[in-house]
C-alpha positions as CSV (number, residue, x, y, z in Angstrom):
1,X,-76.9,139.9,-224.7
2,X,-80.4,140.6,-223.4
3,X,-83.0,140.6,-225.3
4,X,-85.4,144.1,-225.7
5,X,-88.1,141.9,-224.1
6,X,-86.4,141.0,-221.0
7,X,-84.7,144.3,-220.4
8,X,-88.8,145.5,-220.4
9,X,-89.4,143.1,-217.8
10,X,-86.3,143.7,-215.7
11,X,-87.4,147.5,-216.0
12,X,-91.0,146.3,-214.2
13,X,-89.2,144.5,-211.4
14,X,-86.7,147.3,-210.4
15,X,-90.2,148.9,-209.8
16,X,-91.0,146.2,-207.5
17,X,-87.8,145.2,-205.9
18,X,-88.4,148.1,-203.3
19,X,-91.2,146.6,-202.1
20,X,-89.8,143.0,-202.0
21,X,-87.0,144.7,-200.3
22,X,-88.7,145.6,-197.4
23,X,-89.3,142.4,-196.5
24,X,-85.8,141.0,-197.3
25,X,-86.6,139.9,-200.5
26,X,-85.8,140.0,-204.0
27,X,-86.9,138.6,-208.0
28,X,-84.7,137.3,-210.3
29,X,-85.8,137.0,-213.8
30,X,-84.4,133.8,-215.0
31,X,-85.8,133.7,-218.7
32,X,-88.3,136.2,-220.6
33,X,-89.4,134.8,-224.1
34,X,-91.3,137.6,-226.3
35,X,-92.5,134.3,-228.5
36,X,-94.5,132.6,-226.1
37,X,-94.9,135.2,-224.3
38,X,-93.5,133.3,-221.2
39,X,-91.4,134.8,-218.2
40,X,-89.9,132.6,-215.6
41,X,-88.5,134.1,-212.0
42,X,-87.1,132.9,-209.2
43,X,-88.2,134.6,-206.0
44,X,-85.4,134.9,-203.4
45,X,-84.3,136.1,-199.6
46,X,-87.6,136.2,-197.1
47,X,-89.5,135.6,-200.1
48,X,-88.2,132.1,-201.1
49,X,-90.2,129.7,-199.1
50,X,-92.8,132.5,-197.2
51,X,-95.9,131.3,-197.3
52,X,-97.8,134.6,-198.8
53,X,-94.8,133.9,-201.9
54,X,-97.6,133.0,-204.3
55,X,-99.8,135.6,-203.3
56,X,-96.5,138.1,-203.8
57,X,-96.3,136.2,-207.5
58,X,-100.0,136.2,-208.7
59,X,-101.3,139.5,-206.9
60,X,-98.0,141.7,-207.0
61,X,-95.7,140.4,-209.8
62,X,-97.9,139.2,-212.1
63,X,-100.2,142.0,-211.7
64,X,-97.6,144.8,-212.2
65,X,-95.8,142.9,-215.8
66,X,-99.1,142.3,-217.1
67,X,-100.4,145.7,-217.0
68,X,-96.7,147.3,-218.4
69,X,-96.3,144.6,-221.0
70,X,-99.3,143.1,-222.2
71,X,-97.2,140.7,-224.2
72,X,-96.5,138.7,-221.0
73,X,-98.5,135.5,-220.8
74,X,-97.2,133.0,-218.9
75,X,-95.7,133.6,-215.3
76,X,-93.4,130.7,-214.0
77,X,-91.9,131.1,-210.5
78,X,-89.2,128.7,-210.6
């Protein structure tokens, strides 16, 4: 079963997905840990591999579960 935390974050990438859509991609969230504060993702599609994927993670990603969950610390694309 999901934890609260992680359904929070899945909630902020569904707000994202569309975008990564666009350009045939997607986010998985692999782990979220409310404790550490620690979420790991896996980008996939286009975006596994592009080389703007870590501007996508830092500037995009990051950006957007940082500002709806301030509990997030630690971003991990895996």
């Amino acid at each position: 079963m999901a934890s609260m935390f992680s359904e929070q974050v899945e909630a902020v990438l569904e707000g994202i997905r569309p975008v990564l859509a666009r350009h045939r991609g997607d986010v998985e969230l692999v782990s979220a840990n409310l404790k550490t504060g620690r979420v790991e993702l896996r980008l996939k599609g286009a975006c596994d591999g592009c080389p703007f994927s870590q501007l996508t993670l830092k500037m995009g990603i990051e950006a957007a579960l940082r500002d709806a969950l301030p509990e997030v610390t630690d971003i991990i694309a895996l």
